[in-house]
Each structure stands twice: as C-alpha cells, then as structure tokens.
TIRO-2110 file (N, C-alpha, C; in Angstrom, 1 decimal):
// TIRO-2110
1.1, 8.6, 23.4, N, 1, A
1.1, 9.7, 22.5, CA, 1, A
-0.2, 9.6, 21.6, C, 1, A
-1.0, 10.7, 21.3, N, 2, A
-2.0, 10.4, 20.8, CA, 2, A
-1.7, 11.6, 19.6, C, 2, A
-2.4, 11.0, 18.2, N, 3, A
-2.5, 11.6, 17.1, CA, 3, A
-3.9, 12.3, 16.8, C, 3, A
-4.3, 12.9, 16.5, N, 4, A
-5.7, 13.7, 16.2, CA, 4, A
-5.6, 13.6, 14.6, C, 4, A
-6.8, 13.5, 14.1, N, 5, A
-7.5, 13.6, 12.9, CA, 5, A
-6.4, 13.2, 11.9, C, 5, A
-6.4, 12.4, 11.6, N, 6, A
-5.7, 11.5, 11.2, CA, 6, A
-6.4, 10.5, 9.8, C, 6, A
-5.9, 11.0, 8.4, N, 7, A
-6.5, 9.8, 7.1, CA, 7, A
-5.7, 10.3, 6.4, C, 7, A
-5.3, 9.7, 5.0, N, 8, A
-4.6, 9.6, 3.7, CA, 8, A
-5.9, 9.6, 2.8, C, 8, A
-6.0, 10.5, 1.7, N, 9, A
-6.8, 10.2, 0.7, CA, 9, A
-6.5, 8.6, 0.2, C, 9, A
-7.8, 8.3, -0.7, N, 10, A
-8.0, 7.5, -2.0, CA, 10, A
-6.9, 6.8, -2.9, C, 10, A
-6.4, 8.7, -3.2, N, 11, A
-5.3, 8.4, -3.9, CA, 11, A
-4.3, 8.3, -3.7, C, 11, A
-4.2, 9.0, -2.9, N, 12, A
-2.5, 8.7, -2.1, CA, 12, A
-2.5, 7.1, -1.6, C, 12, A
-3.5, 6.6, -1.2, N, 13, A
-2.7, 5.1, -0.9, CA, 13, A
-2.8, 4.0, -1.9, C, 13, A
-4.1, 4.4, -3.2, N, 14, A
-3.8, 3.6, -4.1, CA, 14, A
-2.3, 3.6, -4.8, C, 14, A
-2.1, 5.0, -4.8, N, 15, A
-0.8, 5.4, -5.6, CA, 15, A
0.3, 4.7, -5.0, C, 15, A
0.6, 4.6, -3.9, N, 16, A
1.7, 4.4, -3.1, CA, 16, A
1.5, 2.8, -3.1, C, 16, A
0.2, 2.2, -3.4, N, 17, A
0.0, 0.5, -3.5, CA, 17, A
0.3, 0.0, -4.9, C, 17, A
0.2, 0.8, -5.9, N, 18, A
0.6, 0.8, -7.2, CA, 18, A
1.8, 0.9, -7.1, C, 18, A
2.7, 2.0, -6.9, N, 19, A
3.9, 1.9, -6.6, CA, 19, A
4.7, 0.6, -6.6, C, 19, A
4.5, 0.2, -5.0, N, 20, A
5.1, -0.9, -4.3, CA, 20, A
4.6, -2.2, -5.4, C, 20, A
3.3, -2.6, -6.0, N, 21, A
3.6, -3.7, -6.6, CA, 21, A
4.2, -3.7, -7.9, C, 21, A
4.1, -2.6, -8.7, N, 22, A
4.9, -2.2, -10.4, CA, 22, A
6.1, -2.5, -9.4, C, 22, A
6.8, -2.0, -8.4, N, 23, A
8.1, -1.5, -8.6, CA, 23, A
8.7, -3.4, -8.2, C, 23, A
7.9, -4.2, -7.7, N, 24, A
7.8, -5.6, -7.3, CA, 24, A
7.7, -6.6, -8.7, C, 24, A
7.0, -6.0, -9.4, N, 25, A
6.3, -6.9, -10.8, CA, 25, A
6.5, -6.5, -11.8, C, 25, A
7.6, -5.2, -12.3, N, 26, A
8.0, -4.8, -13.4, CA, 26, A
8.2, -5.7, -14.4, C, 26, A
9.1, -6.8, -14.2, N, 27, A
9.2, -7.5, -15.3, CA, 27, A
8.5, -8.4, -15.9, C, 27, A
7.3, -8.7, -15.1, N, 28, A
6.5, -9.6, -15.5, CA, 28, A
5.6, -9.0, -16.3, C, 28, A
5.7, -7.7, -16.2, N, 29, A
4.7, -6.2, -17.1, CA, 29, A
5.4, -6.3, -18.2, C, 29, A
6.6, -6.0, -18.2, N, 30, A
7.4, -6.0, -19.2, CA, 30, A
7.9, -7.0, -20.2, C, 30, A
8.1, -8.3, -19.8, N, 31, A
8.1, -9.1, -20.6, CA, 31, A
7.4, -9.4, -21.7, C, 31, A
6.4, -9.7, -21.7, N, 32, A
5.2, -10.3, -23.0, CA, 32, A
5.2, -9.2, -23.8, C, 32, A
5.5, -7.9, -23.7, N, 33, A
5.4, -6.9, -24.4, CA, 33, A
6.5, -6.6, -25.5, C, 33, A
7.6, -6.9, -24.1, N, 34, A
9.2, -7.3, -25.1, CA, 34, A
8.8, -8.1, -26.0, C, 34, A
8.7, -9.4, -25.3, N, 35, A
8.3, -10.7, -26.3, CA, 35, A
8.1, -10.3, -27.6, C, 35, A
6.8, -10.2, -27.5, N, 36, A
6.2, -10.0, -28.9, CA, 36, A
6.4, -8.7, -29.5, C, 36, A
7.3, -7.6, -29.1, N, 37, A
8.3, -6.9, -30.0, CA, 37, A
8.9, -7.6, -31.1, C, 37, A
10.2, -8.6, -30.3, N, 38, A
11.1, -9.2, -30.9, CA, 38, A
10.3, -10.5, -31.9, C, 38, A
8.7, -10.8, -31.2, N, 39, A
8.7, -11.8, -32.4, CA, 39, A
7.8, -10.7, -33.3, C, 39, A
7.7, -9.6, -32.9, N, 40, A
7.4, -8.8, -34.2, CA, 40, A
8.2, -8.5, -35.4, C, 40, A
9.3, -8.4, -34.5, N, 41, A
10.7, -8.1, -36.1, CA, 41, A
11.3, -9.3, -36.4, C, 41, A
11.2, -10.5, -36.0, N, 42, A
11.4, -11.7, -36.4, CA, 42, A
10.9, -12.6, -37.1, C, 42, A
9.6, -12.5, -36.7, N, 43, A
8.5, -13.4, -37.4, CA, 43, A
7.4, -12.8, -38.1, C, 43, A
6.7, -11.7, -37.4, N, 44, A
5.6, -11.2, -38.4, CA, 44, A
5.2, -10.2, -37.8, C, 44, A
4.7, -9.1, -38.5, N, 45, A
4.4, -7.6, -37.8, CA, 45, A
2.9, -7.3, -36.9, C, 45, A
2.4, -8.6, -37.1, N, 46, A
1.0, -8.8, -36.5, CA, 46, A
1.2, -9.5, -34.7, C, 46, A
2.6, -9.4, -34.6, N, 47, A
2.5, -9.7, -32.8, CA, 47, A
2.7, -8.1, -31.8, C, 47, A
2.7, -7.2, -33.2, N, 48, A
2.6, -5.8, -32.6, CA, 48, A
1.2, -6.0, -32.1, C, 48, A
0.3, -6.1, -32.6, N, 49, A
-1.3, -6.0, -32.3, CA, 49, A
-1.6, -6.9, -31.3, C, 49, A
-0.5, -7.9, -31.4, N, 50, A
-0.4, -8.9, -29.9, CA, 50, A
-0.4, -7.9, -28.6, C, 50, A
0.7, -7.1, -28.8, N, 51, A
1.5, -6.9, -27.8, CA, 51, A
0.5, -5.6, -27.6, C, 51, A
0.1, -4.7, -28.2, N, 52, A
-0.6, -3.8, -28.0, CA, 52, A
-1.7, -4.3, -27.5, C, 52, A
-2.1, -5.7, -27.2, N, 53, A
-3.5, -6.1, -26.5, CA, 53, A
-2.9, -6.3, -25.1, C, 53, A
-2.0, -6.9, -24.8, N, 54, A
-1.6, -7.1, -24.0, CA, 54, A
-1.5, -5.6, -23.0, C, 54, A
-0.8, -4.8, -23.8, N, 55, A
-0.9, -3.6, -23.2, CA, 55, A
-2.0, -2.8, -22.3, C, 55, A
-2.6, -2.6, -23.6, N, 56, A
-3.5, -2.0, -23.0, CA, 56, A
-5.3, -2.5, -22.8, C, 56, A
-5.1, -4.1, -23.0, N, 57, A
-6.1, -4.8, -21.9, CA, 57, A
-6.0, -5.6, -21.2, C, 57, A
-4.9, -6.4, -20.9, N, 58, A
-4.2, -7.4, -19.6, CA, 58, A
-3.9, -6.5, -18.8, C, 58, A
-3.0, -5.8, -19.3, N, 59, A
-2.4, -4.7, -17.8, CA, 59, A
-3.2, -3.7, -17.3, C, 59, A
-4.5, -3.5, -17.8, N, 60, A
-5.1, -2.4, -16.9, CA, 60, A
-6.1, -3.5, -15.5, C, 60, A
-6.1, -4.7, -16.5, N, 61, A
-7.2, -5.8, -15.9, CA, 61, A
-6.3, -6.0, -14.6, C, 61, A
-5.0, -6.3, -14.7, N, 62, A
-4.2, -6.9, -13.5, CA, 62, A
-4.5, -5.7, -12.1, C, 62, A
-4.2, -4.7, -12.7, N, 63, A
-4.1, -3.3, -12.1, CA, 63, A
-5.8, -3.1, -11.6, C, 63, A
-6.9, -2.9, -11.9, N, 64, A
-8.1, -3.4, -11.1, CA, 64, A
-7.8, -4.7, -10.3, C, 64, A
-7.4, -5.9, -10.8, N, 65, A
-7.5, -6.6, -9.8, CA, 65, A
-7.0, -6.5, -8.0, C, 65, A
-6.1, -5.3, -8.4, N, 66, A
-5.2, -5.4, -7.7, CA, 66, A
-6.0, -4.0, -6.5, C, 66, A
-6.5, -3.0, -7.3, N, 67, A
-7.1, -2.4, -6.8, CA, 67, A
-8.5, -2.9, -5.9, C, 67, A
-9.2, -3.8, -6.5, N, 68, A
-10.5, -4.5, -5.2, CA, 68, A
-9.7, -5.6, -5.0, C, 68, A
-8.2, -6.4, -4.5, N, 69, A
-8.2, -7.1, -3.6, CA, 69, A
-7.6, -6.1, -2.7, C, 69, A
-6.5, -5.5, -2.9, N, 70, A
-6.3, -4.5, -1.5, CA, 70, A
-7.1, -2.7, -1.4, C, 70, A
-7.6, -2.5, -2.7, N, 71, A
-8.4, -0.9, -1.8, CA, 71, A
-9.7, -1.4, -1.3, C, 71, A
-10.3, -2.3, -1.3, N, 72, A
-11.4, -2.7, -0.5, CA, 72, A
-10.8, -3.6, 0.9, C, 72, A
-10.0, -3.4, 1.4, N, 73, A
-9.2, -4.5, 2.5, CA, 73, A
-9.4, -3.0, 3.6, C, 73, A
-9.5, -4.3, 4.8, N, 74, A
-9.9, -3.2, 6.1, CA, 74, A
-8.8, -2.9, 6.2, C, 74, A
-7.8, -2.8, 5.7, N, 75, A
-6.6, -1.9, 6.2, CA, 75, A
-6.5, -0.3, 5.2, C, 75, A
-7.4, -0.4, 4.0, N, 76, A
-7.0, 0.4, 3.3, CA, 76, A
-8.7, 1.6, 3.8, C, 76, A
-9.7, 0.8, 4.4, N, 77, A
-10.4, 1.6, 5.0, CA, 77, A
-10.1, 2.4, 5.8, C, 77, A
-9.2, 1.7, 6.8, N, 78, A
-8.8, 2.0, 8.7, CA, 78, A
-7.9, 3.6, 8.1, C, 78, A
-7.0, 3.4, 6.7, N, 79, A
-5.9, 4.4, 6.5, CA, 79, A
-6.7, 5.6, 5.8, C, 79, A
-7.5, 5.3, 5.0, N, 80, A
-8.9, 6.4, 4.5, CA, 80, A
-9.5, 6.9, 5.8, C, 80, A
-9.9, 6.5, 6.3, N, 81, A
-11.1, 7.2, 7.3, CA, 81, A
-10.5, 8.3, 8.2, C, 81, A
-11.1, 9.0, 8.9, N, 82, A
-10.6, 10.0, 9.7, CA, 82, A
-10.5, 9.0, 11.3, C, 82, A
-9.3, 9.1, 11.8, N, 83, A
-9.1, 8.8, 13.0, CA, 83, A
-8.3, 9.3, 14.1, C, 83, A
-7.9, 9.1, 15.3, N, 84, A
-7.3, 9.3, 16.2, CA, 84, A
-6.5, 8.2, 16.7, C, 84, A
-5.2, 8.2, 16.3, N, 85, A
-4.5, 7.2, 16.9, CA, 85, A
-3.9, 7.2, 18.4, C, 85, A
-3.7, 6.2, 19.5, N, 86, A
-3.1, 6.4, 20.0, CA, 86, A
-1.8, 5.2, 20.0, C, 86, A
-0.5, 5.8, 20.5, N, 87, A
0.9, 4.9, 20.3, CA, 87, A
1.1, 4.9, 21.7, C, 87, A
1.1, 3.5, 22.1, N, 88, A
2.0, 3.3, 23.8, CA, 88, A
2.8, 1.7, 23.0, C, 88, A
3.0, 1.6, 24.2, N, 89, A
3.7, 0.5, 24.1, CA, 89, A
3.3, -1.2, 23.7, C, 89, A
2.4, -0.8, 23.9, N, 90, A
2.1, -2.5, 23.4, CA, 90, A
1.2, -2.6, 21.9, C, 90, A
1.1, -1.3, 21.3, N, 91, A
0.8, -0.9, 19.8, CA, 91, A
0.3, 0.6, 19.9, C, 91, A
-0.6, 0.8, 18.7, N, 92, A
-1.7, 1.4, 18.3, CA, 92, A
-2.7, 1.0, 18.8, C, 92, A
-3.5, 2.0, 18.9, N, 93, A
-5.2, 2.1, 18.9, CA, 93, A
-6.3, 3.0, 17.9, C, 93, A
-6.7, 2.4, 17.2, N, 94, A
-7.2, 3.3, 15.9, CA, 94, A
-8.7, 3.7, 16.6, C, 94, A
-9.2, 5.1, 17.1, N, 95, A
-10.4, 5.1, 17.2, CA, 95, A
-10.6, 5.9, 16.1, C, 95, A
-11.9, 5.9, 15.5, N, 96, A
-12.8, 6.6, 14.3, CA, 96, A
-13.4, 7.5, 14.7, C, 96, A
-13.1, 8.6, 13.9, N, 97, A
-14.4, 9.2, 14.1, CA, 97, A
-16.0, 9.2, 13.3, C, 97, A
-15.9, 8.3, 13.3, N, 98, A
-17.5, 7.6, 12.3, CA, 98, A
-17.5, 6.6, 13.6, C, 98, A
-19.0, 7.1, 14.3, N, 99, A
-19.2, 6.3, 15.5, CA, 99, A
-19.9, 4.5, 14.9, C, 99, A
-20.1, 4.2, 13.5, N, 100, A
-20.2, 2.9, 12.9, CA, 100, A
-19.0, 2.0, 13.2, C, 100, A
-17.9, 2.5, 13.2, N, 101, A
-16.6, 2.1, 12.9, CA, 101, A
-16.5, 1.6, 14.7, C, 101, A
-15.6, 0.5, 14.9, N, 102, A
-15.5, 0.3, 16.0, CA, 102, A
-13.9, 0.5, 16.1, C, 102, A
-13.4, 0.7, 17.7, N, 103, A
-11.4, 1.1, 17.4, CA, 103, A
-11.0, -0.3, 17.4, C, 103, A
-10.2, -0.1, 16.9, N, 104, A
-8.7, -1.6, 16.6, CA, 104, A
-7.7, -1.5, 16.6, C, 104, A
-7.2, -2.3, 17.1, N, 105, A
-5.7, -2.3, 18.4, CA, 105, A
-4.9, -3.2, 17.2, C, 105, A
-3.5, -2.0, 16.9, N, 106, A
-3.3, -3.0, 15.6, CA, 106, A
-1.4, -3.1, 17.2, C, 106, A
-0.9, -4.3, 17.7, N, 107, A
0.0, -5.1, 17.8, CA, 107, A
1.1, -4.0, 17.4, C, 107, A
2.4, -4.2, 18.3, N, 108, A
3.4, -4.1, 17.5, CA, 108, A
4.3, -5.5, 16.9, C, 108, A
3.9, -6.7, 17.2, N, 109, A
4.1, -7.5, 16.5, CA, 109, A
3.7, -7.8, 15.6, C, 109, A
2.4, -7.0, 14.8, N, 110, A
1.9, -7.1, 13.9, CA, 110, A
2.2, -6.4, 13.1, C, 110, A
3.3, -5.4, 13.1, N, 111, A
4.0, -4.4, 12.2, CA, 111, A
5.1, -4.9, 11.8, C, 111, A
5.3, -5.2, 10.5, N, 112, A
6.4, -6.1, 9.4, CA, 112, A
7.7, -5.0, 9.8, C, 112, A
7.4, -3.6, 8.9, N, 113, A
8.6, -3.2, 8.9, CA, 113, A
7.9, -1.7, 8.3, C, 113, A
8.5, -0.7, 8.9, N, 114, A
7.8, 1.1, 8.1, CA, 114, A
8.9, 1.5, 6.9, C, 114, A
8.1, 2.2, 6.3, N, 115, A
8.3, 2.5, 4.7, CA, 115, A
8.1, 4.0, 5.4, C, 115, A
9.2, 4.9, 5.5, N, 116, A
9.0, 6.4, 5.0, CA, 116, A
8.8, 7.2, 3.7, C, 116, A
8.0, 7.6, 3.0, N, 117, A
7.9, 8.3, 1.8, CA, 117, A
7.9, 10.0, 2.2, C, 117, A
7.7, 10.7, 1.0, N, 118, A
7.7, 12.0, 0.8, CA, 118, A
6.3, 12.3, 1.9, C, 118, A
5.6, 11.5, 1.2, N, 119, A
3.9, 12.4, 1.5, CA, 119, A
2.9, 11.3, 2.6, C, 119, A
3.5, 9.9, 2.9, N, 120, A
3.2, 9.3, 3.8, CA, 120, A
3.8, 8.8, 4.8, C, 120, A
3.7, 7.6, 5.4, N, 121, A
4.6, 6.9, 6.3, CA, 121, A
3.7, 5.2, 6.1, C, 121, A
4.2, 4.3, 5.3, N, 122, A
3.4, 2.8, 5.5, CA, 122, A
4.0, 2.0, 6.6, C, 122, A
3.1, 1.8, 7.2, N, 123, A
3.5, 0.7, 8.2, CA, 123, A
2.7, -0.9, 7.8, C, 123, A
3.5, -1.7, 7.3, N, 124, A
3.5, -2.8, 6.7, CA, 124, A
3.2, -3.8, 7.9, C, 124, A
2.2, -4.2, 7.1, N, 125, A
1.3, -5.0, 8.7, CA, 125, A
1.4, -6.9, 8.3, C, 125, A
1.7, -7.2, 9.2, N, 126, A
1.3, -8.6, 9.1, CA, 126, A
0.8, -9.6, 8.6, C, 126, A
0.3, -10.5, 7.9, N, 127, A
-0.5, -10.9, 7.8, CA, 127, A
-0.5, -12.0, 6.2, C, 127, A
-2.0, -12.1, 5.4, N, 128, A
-1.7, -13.3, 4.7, CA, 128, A
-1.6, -12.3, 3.4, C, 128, A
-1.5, -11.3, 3.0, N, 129, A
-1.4, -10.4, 2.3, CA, 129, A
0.0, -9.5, 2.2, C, 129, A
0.2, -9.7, 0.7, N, 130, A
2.2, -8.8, 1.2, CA, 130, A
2.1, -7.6, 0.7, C, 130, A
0.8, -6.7, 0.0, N, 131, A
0.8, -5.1, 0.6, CA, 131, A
0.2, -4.5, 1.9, C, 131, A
-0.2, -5.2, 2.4, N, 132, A
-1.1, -4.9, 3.5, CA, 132, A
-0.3, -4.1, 4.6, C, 132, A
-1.0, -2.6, 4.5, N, 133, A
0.0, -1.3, 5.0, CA, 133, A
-1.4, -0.9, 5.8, C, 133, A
-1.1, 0.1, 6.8, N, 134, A
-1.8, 1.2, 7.3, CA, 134, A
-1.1, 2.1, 6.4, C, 134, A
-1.6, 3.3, 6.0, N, 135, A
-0.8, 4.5, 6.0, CA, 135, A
-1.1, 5.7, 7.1, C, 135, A
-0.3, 6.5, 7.3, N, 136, A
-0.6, 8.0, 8.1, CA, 136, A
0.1, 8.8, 7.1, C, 136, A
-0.3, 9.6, 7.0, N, 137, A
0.1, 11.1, 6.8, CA, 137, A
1.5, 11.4, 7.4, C, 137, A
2.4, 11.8, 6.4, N, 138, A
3.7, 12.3, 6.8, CA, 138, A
4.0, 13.8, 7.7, C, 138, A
2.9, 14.7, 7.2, N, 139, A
2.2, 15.7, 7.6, CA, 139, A
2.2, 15.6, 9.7, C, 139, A
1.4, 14.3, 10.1, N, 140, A
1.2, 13.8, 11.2, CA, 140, A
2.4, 13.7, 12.0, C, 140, A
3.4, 12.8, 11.5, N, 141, A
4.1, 12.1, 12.1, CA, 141, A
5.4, 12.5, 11.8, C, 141, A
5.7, 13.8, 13.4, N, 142, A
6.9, 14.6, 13.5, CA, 142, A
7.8, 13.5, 13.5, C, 142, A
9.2, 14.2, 14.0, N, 143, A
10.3, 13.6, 14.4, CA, 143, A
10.1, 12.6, 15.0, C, 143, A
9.8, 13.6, 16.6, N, 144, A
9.3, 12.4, 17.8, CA, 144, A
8.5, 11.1, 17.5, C, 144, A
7.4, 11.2, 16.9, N, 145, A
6.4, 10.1, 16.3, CA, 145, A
7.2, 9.4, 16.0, C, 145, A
7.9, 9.7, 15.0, N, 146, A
9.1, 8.3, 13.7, CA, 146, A
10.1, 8.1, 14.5, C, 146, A
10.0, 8.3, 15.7, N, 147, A
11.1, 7.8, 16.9, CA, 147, A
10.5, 6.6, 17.3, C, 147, A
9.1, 7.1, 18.1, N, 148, A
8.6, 6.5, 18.8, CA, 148, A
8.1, 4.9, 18.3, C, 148, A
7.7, 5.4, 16.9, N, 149, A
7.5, 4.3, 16.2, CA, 149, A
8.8, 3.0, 15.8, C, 149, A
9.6, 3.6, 15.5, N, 150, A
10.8, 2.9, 15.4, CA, 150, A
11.3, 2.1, 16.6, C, 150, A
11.2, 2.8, 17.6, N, 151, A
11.2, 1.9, 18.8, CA, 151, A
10.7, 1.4, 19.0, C, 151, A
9.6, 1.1, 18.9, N, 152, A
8.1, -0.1, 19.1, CA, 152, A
8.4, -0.8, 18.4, C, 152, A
8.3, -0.9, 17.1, N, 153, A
8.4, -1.4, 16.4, CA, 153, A
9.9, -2.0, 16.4, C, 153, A
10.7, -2.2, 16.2, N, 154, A
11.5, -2.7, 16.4, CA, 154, A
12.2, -3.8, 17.8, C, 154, A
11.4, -3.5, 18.6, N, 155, A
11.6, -4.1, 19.6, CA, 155, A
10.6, -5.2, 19.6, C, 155, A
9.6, -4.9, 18.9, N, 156, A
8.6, -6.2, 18.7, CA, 156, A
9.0, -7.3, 18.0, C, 156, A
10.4, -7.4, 17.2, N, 157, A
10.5, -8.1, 16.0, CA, 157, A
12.0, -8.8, 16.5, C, 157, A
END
C-alpha cells in the first residue's frame, strides 16, 4: 500500500512531543514550585521569587532542551518533510520528495507501539531515545491503513 504526499507540520509534532513528555514529567514540573509555595507560607515570602524563577526560567530552559534533542532528530525530520510511504510487510519505506533526502526503510520491529490522536497517528520507534516517533497525518491514514498497520506491527513484537 502506498501513501502519497505525506508530512505533519512543525507544530503539530512539537506539540504532540510536548505533550507526551509534560504528560510523563508533570511532577517533577510541579514539585519545586509546590515546594517553595509551602516554604513561602512557612518560612519567608521571598521563596515566592524562588519559585517564580524556577517558573519561568528552569522550565522554559528544560522545554528547549527538549525541543533540539528530539526536533532536530532524524525522525522528527523524516515526519516534517513531504514523503511517500510505502507499507508491505516487512515495514515502511519512506521516499522524499526532496531528491537530497535519501528513502529509509523503517523495520516493523523497529516500531515500539502506535499512539492514535485526533490530528495525527505516532508510531513510536525503537531505539536509544523514549520519544522517538514518526508521525503521519491522521488525515492519511484511513481505516484500512490503521488496519494494516496494526497488523504489522503487532506481529513484529
């Protein structure tokens, strides 16, 4: 089965990578902030200005970091770019249409596990990194597709 013209914007997969690690790392966001609430009404009203640093310059710094180790990763390229997928059985094949770009044969044992959303579909890929997704376009991938995919994928694992 082959897919035509095929990319997710920018934001749609930063959004959806933001997502998945807040919804993973909430509390560690959350905490220091708590913290130094409670040692603000406890001890002294100067761990507000604590906590308001923490706010709003730790947590935007983590959130860049987070954005150049995975939106600069060849997987967040491969899901940006315009491509043409094809699905058989022994994986994907990603050709580009940017003749720079060379195609890559992504494994179905190299597919962790798929994430359906509203507006995409992540297929959670292997590897030494634990966001590391392709995304496609939900748009793309009818019924049949999230069949076919489910069956590959599942039989690889």
């Amino acid at each position: 089965m082959t897919i035509n013209n095929v990319s997710v914007t920018s934001n749609q997969y930063m959004r959806h990578l933001c997502f998945m690690f807040l919804a993973d790392n909430w509390l560690w966001m959350v905490l220091p902030v708590a913290l130094c609430g409670v040692l603000a009404v406890w001890k002294d009203l100067r761990f507000i200005i604590v906590a308001l640093m923490v706010l709003f310059v730790v947590m935007p710094m983590i959130l860049a970091l987070l954005y150049f180790y995975y939106g600069f990763s060849p997987e967040a390229r491969w899901s940006i770019m315009e491509k043409t997928v094809d699905i058989n059985s022994s994986g994907m094949t990603l050709t580009f249409a940017d003749p720079r770009m060379k195609k890559h044969a992504i494994g179905w044992d190299d597919v962790r596990h798929i994430i359906v959303k509203d507006d995409v579909v992540l297929l959670m890929l292997a590897g030494g990194k634990r966001y590391t997704c392709l995304m496609l376009p939900a748009s793309v991938v009818d019924p049949d597709v999230a069949q076919l995919l489910r069956k590959f994928a599942a039989h690889a694992h």
